[in-house]
KEGUZA-16514 format. One record per residue (C-alpha): residue in three letters; x, y, z. Coordinates in steps of 0.1 Angstrom, whole numbers, padded with zeros to 4 digits, always signed. Layout:
ALAXYZ...
This chain:
UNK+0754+0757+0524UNK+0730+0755+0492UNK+0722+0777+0459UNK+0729+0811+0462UNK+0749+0812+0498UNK+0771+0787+0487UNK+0780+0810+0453UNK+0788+0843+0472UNK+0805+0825+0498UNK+0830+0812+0468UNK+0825+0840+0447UNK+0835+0866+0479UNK+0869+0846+0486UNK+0878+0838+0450UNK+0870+0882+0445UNK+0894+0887+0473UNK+0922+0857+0462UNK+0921+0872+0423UNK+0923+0907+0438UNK+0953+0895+0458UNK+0937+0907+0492UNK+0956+0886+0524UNK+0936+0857+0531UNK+0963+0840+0548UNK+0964+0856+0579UNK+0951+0821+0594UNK+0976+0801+0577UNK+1007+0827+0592UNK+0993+0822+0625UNK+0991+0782+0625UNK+1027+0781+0606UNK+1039+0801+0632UNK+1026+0778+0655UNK+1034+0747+0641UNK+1070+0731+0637UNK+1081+0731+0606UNK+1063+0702+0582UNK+1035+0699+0604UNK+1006+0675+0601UNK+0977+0702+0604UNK+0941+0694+0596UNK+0922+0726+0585UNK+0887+0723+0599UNK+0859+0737+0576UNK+0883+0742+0554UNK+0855+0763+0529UNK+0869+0770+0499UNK+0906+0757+0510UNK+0926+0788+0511UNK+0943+0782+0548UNK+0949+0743+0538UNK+0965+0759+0508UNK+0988+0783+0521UNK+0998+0757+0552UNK+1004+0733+0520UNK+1031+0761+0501UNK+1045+0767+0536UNK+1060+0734+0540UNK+1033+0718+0556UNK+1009+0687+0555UNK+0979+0701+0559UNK+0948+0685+0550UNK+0912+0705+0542UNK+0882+0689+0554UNK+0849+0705+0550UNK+0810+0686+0553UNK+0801+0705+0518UNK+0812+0687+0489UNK+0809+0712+0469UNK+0832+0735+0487UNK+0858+0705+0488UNK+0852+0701+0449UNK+0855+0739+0447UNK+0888+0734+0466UNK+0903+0706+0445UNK+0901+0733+0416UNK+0912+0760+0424UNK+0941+0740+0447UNK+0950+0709+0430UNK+0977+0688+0449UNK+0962+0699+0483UNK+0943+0671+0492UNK+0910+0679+0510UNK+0881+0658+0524UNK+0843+0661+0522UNK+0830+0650+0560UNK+0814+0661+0588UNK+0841+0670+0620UNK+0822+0650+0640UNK+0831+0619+0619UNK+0864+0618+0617UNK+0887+0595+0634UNK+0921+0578+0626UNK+0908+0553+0603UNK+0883+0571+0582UNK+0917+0600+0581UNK+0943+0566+0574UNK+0920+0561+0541UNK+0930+0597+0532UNK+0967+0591+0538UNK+0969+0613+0571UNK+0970+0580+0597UNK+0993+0601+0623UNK+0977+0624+0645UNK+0979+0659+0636UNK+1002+0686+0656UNK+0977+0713+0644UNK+0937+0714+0644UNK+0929+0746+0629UNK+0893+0755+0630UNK+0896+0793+0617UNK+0870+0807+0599UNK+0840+0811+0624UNK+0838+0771+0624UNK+0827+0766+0662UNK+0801+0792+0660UNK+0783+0773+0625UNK+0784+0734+0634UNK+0755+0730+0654UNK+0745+0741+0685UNK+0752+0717+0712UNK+0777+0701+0694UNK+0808+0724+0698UNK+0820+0702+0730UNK+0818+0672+0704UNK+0840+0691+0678UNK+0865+0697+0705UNK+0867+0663+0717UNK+0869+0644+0685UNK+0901+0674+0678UNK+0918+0663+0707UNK+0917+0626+0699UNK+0931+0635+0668UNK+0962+0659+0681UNK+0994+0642+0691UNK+1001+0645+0725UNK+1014+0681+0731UNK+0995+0692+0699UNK+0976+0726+0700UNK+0943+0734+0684UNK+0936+0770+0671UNK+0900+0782+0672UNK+0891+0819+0659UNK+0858+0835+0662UNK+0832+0862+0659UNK+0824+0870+0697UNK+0789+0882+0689UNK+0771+0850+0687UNK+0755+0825+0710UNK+0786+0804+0716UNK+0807+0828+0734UNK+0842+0823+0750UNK+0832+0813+0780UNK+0811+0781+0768UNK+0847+0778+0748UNK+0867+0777+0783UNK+0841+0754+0795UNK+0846+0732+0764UNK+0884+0727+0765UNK+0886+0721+0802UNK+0857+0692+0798UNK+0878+0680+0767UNK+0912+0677+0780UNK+0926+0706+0764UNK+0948+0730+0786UNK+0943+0771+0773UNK+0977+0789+0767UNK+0967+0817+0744UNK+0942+0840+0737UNK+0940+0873+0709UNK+0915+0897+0695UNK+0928+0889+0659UNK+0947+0868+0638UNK+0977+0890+0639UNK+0985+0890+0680UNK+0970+0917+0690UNK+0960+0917+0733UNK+0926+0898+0743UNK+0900+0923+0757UNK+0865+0918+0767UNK+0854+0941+0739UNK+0866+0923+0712UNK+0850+0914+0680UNK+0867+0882+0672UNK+0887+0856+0694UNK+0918+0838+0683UNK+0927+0807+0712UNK+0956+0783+0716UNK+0954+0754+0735UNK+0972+0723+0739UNK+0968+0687+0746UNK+0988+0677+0771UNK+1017+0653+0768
């Protein structure tokens, strides 16, 4: 994200968090999730408000985000949560040791539409390099728009290929049922033990 995208991205979510809107309907889900003091790595972390509210919740969450400036963005307006500039696709247990987070994660949060903006062709990729970061018996949380190219079916297709094993799936952040019709998608899925 460059120039003028990149400010209205930050200035739209630092509107809503001064205007005390929710923003952490992510985070509620993924705590929920998560035994308590979880190792969770918030993927595309943006402007770090789900790393954030993991953080305050009791967790060790880490943000990681390719956009530097979003990370530096991050480190402001949340200082003491740490967050990573890299690409998903680069991460593995030494380059996350360096960081301080050298266990595997219980938690891979990718909220915010992440699957549907890496690029196309590489979701699969994403989803494997997750799972070889989860513990075994770890879940991953994906939530997205359902009206672009990568739909849930490539995202069935995806875990099954990786090694993950589906267990949930909602039409929003706050539980409500799957249907076909839905706007948005909201999937669990484990790696096995």
């Amino acid at each position: 994200m460059t120039g003028e995208a990149w400010e209205r991205y930050v200035a739209r979510f630092d509107a809503a968090a001064d205007a005390g809107d929710d923003l952490e309907g992510e985070a509620r889900f993924v705590d929920a999730l998560a035994p308590r003091r979880a190792r969770v790595l918030d993927g595309g972390a943006g402007t770090g408000r789900v790393a954030a509210a993991l953080t305050r919740m009791g967790h060790r969450a880490l943000g990681v985000d390719r956009d530097a400036g979003l990370v530096a963005h991050a480190r402001r307006r949340y200082p003491g949560v740490p967050y990573l500039a890299a690409d998903l696709l680069d991460l593995d247990p030494v380059v996350l040791a360096d960081e301080g987070f050298g266990d595997p994660f219980d938690v891979v949060a990718l909220p915010g539409n992440v699957l549907v903006f890496v690029a196309p062709g590489t979701e699969r990729d994403v989803l494997a390099v997750a799972h070889g970061l989860l513990a075994p018996g770890g879940r991953l949380v994906a939530g997205f728009a359902t009206d672009r190219p990568y739909d849930v079916a490539a995202l069935d297709a995806d875990l099954v290929a990786t090694g993950f094993v589906r267990e949930h799936r909602f039409a929003t952040w706050h539980l409500d049922p799957w249907h076909n019709d839905a706007d948005w998608q909201v999937t669990v899925a484990r790696r096995p033990v």
